[in-house]
N, C-alpha and C positions, 0 to 999 in steps of 0.2 A: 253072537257075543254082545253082550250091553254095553251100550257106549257110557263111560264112567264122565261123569262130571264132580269136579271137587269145589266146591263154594265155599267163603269165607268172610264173615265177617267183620272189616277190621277192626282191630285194637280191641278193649273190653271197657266193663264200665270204670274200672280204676285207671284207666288212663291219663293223665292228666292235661288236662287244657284241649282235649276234644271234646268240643262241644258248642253249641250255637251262643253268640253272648245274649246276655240280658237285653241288651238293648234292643235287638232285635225279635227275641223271644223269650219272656219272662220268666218259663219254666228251665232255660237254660239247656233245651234235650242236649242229652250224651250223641256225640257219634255212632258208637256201637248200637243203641238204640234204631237210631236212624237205617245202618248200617242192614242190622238183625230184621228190622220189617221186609225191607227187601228179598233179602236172603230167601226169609220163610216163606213168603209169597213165591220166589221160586221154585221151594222143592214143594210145596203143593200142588203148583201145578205141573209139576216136572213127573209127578210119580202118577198122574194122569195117562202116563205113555207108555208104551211097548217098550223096550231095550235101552231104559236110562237106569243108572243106576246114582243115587246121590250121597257122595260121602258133605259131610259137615266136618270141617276143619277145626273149627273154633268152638270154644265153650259154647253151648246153644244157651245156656244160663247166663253167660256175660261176665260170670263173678268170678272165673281163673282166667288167668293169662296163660296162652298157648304160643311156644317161642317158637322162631320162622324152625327152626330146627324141628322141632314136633311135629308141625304142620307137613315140612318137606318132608317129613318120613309116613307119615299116613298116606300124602298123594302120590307118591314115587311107592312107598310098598304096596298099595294099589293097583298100581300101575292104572291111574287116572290118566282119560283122553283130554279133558279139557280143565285147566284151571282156572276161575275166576274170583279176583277178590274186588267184594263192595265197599266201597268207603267214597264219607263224603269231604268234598275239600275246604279248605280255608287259608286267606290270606293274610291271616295275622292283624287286618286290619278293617275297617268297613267298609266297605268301597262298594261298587254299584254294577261292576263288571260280572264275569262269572261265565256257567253253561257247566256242559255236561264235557270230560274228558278223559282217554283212556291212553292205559301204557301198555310197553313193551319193556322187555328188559336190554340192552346192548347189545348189537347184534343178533337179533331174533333171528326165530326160525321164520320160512315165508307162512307154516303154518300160524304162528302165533298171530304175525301183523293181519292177518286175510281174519281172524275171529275179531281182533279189537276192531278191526275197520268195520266188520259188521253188527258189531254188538254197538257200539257208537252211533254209529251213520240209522242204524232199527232206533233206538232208546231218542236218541236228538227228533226223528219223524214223531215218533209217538208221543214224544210230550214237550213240544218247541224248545227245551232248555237248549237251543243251541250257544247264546251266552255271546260276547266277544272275544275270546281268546284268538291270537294268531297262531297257537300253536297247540289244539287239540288231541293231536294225534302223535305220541310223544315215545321214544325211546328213552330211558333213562335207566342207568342202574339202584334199582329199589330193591333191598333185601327180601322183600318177600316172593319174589321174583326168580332169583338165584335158584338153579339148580334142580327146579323141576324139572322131569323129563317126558313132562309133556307140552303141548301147544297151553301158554299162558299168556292173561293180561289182569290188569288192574285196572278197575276203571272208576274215575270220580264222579259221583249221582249228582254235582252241584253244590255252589259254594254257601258254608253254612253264615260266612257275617258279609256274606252280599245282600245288599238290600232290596234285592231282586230274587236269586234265587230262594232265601231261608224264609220268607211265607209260602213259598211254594211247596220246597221239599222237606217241610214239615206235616204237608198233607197226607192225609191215607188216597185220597186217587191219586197223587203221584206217584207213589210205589206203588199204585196197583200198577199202573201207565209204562213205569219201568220195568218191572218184574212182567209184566207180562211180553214186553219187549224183547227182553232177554232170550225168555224160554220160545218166543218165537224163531228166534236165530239159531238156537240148540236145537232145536225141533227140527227145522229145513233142513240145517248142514248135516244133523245126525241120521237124515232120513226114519228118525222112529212113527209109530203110528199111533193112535189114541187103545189105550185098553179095550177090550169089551166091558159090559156092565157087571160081570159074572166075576173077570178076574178084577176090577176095581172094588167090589166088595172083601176079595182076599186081599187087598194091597194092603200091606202094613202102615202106620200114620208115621209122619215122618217123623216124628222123635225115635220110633221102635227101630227105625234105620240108622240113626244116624249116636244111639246112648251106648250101641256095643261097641262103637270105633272109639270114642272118645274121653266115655266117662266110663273107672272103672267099677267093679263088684266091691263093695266094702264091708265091713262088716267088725264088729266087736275088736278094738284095738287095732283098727286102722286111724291112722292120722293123717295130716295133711290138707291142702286147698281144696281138693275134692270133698272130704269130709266138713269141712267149712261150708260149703256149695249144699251138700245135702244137710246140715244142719238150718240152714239158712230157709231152706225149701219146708224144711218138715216145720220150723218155727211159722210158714206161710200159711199150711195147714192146719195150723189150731195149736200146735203143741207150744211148748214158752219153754228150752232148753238154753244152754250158752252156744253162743258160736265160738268156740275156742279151738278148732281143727282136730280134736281130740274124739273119737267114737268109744265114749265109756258107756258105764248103765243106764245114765240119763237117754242119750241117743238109742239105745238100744229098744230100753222100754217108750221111746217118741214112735221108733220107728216100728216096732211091731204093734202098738195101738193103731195109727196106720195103715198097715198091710191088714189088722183086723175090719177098720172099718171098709176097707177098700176089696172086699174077700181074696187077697190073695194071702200067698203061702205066708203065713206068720211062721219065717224063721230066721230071721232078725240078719237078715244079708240083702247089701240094697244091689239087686243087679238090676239086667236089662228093664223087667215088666217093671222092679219098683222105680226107678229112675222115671222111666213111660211115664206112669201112672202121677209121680210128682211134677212132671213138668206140663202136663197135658193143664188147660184149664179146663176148671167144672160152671 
């Protein structure tokens, strides 16, 4: 049976006020951004292995919000073995402190605290952010935490208006550093093994895993954030439609020009391969 892991990354890009400030980092990165490198770096190399299987909790686009209720019903009707959410922290202010730190939710299980102890104690080895916190290793009641019913933690990649951690974890080796930290700890505890070369050429890419759980099939007179989400994607691709949440003729003929050039089935319904195929880059 594959050991299921649920990953997510927090909050989206509409979030407000997560993000690195200016002063620290001009471009101002989003959270989620930050959040989503990680992530992905995960299930790449996660679907490298034998007997994992990777659900994606969160918009893998960033552009809908996914409420802790959503999220808990994907990984609980799963019946997900391990839950993990990435997110990076902030203290509201600049300061010079920081590091890397993970939770529990109140009264954990002894499974949950034995994952965060070693997803922390792996990630701090691998990429020194151990930081000065007195209190790294943290019980608290955080909503997104509630109610799963599997072993869960959260854990923070470092702080984004520390003047120490946010040149760091602005890096691409740092989420390599961490992401690969991670799936190392997944890897031992879950005892999985690495594929052969044969079944890693069948392995699906991890969008094709992760668009059937999360983003739905649309198609002609569907409305909604999701239709927003794919109008936004198909405008990324050449086309110049409205983003108005609306899938009228406009959308319709965006999206089967589209599936023409991309030769799949032109028949004007965005499921799994078309979703794939818009989020994949060329």
């Amino acid at each position: 049976m594959a050991f299921k892991v649920a990953l997510n990354a927090g909050h989206y890009l509409g979030t407000l006020g997560k993000n690195c400030p200016k002063s620290l980092d001009p471009n101002m990165t989003k959270e989620w951004v930050l959040n989503n490198r990680v992530v992905t770096k995960m299930q790449k190399l996660l679907f490298a292995y034998e007997d994992i299987e990777v659900l994606r909790v969160d918009d893998p686009t960033g552009r809908t919000e996914q409420s802790f209720t959503q999220k808990r019903k994907i990984v609980n009707d799963a019946g997900a073995d391990l839950y993990v959410g990435i997110h990076h922290n902030a203290a509201d202010k600049i300061f010079n402190g920081g590091g890397i730190s993970a939770f529990v939710t109140i009264n954990p299980t002894a499974e949950s605290v034995e994952w965060r102890d070693a997803l922390y104690y792996e990630a701090v080895k691998d990429t020194g952010l151990k930081g000065n916190r007195a209190d790294p290793l943290v019980e608290r009641d955080l909503k997104e935490l509630r109610g799963l019913n599997c072993a869960a933690t959260l854990i923070e990649c470092g702080f984004m208006d520390s003047t120490v951690d946010c040149p760091i974890i602005l890096t691409e080796e740092y989420a390599d550093k961490i992401a690969k930290a991670f799936v190392a700890v997944i890897v031992e505890k879950s005892g999985a093994k690495l594929k052969s070369p044969v079944e890693l050429q069948k392995t699906p890419t991890t969008v094709e895993k992760f668009v059937s759980i999360i983003l739905p099939i649309l198609k002609r007179g569907s409305r909604g954030k999701a239709v927003r989400s794919l109008q936004t994607l198909l405008n990324a691709k050449g086309a110049a439609i409205s983003v108005d949440g609306s899938f009228g003729p406009a959308t319709d003929k965006a999206l089967r020009e589209f599936q023409e050039s991309r030769d799949l089935d032109i028949d004007g319904s965005c499921g799994a391969e078309t979703w794939t195929t818009l989020l994949t880059k060329e």
